[in-house]
C-alpha positions in Angstrom: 0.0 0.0 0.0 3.0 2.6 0.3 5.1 4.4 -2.3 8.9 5.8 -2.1 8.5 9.0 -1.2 12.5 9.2 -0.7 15.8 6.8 -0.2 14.5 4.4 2.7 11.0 6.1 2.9 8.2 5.0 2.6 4.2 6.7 2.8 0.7 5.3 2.8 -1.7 7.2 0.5 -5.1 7.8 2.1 -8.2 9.4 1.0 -10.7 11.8 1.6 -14.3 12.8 0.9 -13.7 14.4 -2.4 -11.8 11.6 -4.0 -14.2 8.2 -3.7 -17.8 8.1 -5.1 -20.6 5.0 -3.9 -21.7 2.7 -6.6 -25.3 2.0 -7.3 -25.7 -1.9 -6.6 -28.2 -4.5 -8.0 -30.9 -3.6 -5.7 -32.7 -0.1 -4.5 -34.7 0.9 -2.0 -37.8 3.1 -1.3 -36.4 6.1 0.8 -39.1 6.4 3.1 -38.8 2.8 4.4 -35.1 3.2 5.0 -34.0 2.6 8.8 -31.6 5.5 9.9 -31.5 4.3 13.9 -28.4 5.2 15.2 -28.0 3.8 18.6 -25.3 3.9 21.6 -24.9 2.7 24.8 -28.7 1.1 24.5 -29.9 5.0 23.6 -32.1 4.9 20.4 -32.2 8.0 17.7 -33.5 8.2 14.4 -30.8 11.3 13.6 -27.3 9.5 13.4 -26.0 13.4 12.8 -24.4 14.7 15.9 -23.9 18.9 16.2 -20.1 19.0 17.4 -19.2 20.6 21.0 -18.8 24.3 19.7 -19.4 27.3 20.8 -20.8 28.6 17.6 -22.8 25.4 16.7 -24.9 24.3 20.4 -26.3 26.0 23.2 -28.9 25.2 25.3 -31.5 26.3 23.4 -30.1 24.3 20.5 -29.6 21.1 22.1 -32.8 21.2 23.2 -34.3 21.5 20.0 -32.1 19.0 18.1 -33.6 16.6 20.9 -37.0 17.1 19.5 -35.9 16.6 15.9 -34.4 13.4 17.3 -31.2 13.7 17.6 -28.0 14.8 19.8 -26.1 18.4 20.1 -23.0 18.4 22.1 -22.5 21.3 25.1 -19.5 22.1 25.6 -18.1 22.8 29.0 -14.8 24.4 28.5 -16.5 27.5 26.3 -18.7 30.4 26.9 -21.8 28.9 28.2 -19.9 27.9 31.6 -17.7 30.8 31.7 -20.5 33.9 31.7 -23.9 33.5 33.1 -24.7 35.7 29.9 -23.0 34.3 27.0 -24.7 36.0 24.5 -22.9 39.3 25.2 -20.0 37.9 23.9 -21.2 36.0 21.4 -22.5 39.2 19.9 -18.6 40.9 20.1 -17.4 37.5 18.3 -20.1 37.7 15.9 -18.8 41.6 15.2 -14.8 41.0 15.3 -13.2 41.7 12.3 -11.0 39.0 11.3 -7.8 40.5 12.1 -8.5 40.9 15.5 -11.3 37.6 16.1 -9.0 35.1 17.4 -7.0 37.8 20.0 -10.9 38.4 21.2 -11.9 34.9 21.5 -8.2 34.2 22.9 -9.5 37.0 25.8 -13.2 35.6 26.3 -12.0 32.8 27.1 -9.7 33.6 29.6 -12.2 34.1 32.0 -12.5 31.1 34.6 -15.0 28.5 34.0 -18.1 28.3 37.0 -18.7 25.1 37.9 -22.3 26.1 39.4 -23.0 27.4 35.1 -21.9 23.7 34.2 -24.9 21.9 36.6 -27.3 24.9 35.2 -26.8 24.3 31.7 -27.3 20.7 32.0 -30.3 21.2 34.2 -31.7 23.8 31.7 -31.5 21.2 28.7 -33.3 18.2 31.4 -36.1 20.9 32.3 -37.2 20.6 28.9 -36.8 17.1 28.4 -33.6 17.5 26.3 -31.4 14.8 26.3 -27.9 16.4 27.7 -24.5 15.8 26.4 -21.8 17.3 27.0 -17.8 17.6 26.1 -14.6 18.6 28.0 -11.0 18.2 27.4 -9.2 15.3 29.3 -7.9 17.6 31.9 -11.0 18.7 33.3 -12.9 15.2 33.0 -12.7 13.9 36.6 -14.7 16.7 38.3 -16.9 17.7 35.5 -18.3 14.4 34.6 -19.3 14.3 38.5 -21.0 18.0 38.2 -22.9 16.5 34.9 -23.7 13.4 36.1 -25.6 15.2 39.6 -27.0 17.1 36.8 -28.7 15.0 35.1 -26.4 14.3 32.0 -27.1 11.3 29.8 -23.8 10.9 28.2 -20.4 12.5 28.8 -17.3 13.1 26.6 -14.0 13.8 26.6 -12.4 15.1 23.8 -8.5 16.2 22.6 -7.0 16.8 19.7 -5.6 13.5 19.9 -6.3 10.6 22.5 -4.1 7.7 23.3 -4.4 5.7 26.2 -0.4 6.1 26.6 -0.4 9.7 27.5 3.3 10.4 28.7 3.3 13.5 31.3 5.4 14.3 34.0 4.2 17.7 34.8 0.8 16.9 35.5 -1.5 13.9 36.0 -3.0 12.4 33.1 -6.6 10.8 33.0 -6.5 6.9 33.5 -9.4 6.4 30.8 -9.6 2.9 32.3 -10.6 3.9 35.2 -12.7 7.0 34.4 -14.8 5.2 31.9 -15.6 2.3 34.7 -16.4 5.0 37.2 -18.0 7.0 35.3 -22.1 6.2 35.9 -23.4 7.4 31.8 -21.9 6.4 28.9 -18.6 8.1 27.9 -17.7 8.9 24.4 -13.7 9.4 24.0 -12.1 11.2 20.8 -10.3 11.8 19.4 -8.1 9.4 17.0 -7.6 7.9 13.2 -5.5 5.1 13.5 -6.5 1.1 13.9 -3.9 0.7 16.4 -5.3 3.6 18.7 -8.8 2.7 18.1 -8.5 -0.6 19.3 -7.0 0.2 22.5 -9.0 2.8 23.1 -11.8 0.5 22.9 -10.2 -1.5 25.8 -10.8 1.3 27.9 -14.8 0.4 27.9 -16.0 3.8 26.4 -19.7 3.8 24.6 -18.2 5.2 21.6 -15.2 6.6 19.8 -15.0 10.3 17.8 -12.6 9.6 14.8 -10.8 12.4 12.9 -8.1 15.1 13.4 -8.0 18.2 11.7 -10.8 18.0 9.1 -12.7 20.3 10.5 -14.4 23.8 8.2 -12.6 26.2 11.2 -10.0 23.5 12.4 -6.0 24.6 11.2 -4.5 21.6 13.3 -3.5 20.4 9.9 -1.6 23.4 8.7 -0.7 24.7 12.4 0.8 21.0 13.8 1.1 19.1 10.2 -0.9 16.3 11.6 -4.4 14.4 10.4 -5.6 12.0 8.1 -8.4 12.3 5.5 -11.8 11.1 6.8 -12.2 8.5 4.6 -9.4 6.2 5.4 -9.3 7.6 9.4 -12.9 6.2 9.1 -12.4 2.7 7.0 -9.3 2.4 9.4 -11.3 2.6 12.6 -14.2 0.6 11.3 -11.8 -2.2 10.3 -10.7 -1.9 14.3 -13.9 -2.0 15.7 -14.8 -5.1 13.4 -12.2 -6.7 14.9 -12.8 -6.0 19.0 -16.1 -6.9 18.4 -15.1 -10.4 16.7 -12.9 -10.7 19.4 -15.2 -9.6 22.4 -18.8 -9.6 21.1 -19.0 -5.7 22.1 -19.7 -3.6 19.4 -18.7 -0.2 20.2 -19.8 3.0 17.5 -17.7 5.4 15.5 -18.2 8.8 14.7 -16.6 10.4 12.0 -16.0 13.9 12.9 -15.6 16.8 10.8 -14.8 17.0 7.5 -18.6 16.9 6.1 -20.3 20.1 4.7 -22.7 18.6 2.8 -25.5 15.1 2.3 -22.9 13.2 -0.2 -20.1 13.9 2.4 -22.1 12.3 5.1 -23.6 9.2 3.3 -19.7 8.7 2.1 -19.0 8.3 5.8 -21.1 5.9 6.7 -20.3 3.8 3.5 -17.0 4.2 5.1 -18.3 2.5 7.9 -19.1 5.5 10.4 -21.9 4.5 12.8 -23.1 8.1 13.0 -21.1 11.4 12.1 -20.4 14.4 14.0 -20.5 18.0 12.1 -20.4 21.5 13.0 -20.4 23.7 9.8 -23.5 22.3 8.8 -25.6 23.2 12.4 -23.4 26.9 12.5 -25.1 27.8 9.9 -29.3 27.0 11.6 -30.7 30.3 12.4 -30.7 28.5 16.4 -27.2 28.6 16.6 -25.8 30.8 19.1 -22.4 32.1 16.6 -24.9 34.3 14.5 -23.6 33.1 11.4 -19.7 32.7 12.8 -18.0 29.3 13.4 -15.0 29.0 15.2 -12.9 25.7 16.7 -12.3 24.8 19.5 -8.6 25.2 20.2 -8.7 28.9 18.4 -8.7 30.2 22.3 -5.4 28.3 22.8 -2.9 31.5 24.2 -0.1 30.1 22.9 -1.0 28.0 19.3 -4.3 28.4 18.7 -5.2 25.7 16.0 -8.5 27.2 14.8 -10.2 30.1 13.3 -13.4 31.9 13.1 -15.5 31.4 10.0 -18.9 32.8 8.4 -20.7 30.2 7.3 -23.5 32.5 6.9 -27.7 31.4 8.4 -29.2 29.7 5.7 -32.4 28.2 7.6 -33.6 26.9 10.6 -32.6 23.0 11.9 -35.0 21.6 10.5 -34.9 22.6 6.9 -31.3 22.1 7.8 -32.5 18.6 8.6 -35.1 17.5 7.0 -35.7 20.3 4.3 -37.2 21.8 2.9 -34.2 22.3 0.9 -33.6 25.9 -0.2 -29.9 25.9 -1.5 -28.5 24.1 -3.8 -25.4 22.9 -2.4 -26.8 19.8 -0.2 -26.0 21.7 3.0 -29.6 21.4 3.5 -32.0 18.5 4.0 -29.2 15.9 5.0 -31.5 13.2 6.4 -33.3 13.6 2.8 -29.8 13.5 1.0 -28.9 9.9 3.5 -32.1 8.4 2.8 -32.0 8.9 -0.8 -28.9 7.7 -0.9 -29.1 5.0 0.9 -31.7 3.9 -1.1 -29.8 4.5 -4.6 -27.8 1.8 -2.9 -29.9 -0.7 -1.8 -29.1 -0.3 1.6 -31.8 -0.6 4.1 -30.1 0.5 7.4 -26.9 1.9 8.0 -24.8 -1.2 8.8 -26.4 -1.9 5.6 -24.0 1.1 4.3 -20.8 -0.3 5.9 -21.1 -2.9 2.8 -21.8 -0.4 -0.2 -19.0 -0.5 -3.0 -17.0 2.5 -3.0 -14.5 3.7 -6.2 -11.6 6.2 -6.1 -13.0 9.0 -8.1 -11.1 11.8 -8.5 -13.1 13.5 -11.3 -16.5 13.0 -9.2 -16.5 16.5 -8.1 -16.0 18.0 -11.6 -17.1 15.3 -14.3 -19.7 17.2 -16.8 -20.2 20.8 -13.9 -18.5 23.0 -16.5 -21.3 25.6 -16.3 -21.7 25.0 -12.3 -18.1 25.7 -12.0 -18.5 28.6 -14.2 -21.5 30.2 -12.7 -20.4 29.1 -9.4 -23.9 27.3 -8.5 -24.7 24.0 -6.9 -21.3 21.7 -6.7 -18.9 24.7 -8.6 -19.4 27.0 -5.4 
């Protein structure tokens, strides 16, 4: 599978989103009957499209209403909605930064010490309204939040890095035993993040409900330009699947993957779960609901770093609410819209009727997938040429 790539040097190539296309089998399916059930730790929902823990994407408000629609938005813990009882105040100065000086504001914001009395209300807010509460914090902070959320009310808890290995190597400060966190710990815990089959594995051997697989693919994530590091999403995700195959022939636990970031619109997501994604996990998308709390503005979640911040702040614009967003109507023409429609669809172009269904779909390398026949797209920048 490698190439030279110098004397005594040898590279994998991997892929991503762009470059593979799903082949239409011998069999189809009527959309409407298609099974989209994504389910973890025994939890049932018919949306297997998580909003990602950022501050621009989820709020309460917004994870209470993805609840409705059926599915999960991530709070997350470490940004503005624990640090100020009032978030939207700053939320409004992100929203009006200009982009020289966003990421010194958001570098300030978030200087300002996280309460851990906001973290119980927040979680408490979403329960009140029969939400169902997730929520994200960095390894560092996982011990005494999880506690906090789990008095709270929280259904399922992650913890979330750049990267995640259970072989963290640190002698200036404690690192979190996952082992023992995840058997302590009384809700489900998701852990992310990682791309590799190796890592995968053994962080399945930690006993986590499910595993968050991808670095850097993010639409406001420069951990690939900033550090160097990542792999594309389609071979991170084929790569984990293949792990999780194999711990679950080995233990008889099946344990989900979410392929997050790298997806901004429908054919993006249906080529992750052909990939073998259990669900996916996207924030560009959701930014862009008229609910979200960045007001058009997306940024990552390590841009407040003070020393390397490895995000940036992006307007992806409001195009409609979460719903059309959803389950359409569709009003664009970019399939950032309607992505439920655009997986069902699809799924039933390929005769799959559920989604382990779509682990089994044949995929191609396809380059010229993106541009094949769009000449005039391209050229009047519509549909798949924006």
């Amino acid at each position: 599978m490698a190439e030279w790539i110098g004397i005594g040097r040898r590279a994998r190539r991997c892929y991503g989103f762009d470059e593979i296309a799903l082949v239409p089998g011998a069999q189809t399916v009527n959309p409407n009957e298609v099974d989209t059930t994504f389910e973890i730790a025994g939890k049932k929902f018919k949306v297997p499209i998580l909003a990602a823990a950022m501050d621009g994407v989820v709020d309460v408000d917004f994870a209470i209403e993805m609840s409705k629609l059926g599915g999960i938005a991530v709070l997350n813990l470490d940004g503005v909605q624990t640090r100020y009882e009032n978030p939207d105040t700053v939320l409004e100065q992100i929203a009006k930064a200009t982009p020289q000086k966003a990421t010194e504001l958001i570098q300030s914001i978030y200087k300002t010490p996280i309460k851990e009395k906001l973290i119980s209300k927040r979680i408490t807010e979403i329960k009140r309204k029969k939400g169902t509460a997730v929520v994200s914090c960095i390894p560092a902070h996982a011990e005494k939040f999880s506690k906090l959320a789990i008095a709270s009310g929280a259904d399922i808890f992650a913890v979330q890095s750049t990267v995640t290995t259970t072989r963290h190597i640190a002698r200036e400060y404690k690192s979190l035993d996952l082992f023992k966190f995840c058997k302590a710990t009384k809700i489900p815990v998701i852990i992310g993040n990682c791309v590799t089959y190796e890592t995968t594995v053994e962080l399945m051997e930690t006993g986590p409900a499910g595993l968050l697989i991808g670095v850097g693919p993010g639409a406001a994530c420069t951990t690939r330009g900033v550090l160097g590091i990542g792999v594309p999403q389609v071979t991170a995700t084929v790569d984990a699947a293949s792990a999780r195959d194999f711990y679950h022939k080995r233990t008889g636990r099946y344990i989900p993957i979410i392929t997050d970031g790298g997806m901004n619109r429908g054919g993006d997501i249906c080529k992750a779960f052909a990939c073998g994604a259990d669900a996916v996990m996207i924030g560009s998308s959701f930014a862009r609901a008229k609910e979200a709390p960045g007001r058009g503005y997306h940024w990552g979640m390590a841009t407040s770093h003070v020393n390397l911040p490895r995000g940036t702040r992006i307007y992806v614009g409001s195009t409609g609410s979460l719903k059309e967003i959803l389950f359409g109507p569709a009003r664009v023409d970019d399939g950032s819209q309607n992505l439920m429609g655009a997986l069902k669809t699809s799924m039933g172009s390929l005769g799959a009727p559920d989604l382990r269904e779509m682990h089994d779909v044949e995929i191609i390398i396809a380059p010229s997938i993106q541009t094949e026949g769009k000449i005039f797209q391209v050229d009047q920048r519509v549909g798949m040429g924006k």
